[in-house]
N, C-alpha and C positions, 0 to 999 in steps of 0.2 A: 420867883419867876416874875419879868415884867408885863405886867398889864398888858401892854399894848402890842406884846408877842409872844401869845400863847400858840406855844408850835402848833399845828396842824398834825405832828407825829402822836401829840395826845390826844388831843381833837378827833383824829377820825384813824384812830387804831383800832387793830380788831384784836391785840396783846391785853389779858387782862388788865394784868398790873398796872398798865397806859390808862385803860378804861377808869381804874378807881381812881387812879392818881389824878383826871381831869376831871371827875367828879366830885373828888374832894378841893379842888380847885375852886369849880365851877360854886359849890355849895357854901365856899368860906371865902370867896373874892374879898372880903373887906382886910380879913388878917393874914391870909396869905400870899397875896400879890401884891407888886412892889409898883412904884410907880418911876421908878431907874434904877441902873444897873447901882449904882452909889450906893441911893437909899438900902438896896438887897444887898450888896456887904458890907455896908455897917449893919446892918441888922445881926447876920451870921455874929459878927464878932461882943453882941455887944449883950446876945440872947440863943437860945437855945434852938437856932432856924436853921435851915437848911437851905441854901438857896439855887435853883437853877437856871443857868444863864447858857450864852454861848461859850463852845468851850476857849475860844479865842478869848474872851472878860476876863471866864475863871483863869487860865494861863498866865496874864496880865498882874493879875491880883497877886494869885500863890506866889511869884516870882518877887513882888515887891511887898508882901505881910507874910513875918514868919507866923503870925497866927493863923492862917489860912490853909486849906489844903484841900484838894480835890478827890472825894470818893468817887469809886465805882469809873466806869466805859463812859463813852459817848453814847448821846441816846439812839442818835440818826447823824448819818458824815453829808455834810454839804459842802461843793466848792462854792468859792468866790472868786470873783476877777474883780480886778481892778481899772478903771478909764480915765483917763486924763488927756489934756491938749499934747498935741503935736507940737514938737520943740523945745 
């Protein structure tokens, strides 16, 4: 998971398994969090990590490394839109 986007669905879950998983987070920031999406899959490929992202990155990735592959559901479904100039 990146640093600098730890969901808020871990953060302030009242799901156990949410609870430990940001506490063990929270307790191992130095080896468990990544500081980009990059760095976090080469890590997966290159050691024994696990890593999670949005699922639109992991998508990205699986698609273009057959080494790659995505366990389990989404954790939480968010839309996005997109903004750009007129014309």
């Amino acid at each position: 998971m990146k640093k600098q986007s730890r969901t808020p669905v871990l953060q302030n879950s009242n799901v156990s398994t949410f609870k430990r998983m940001n506490a063990y987070f929270e307790a191992n920031k130095d080896k468990s969090l990544m500081d980009s999406n990059k760095l976090g899959f080469e890590r997966v490929k290159k050691e024994n990590y696990a890593y999670i992202s949005e699922s639109t990155s992991i998508d990205y990735q699986v698609q273009r490394n057959c080494d790659l592959m995505q366990i389990g559901s989404l954790l939480d479904n968010k839309g996005y839109g997109i903004a750009g100039p007129k014309g």
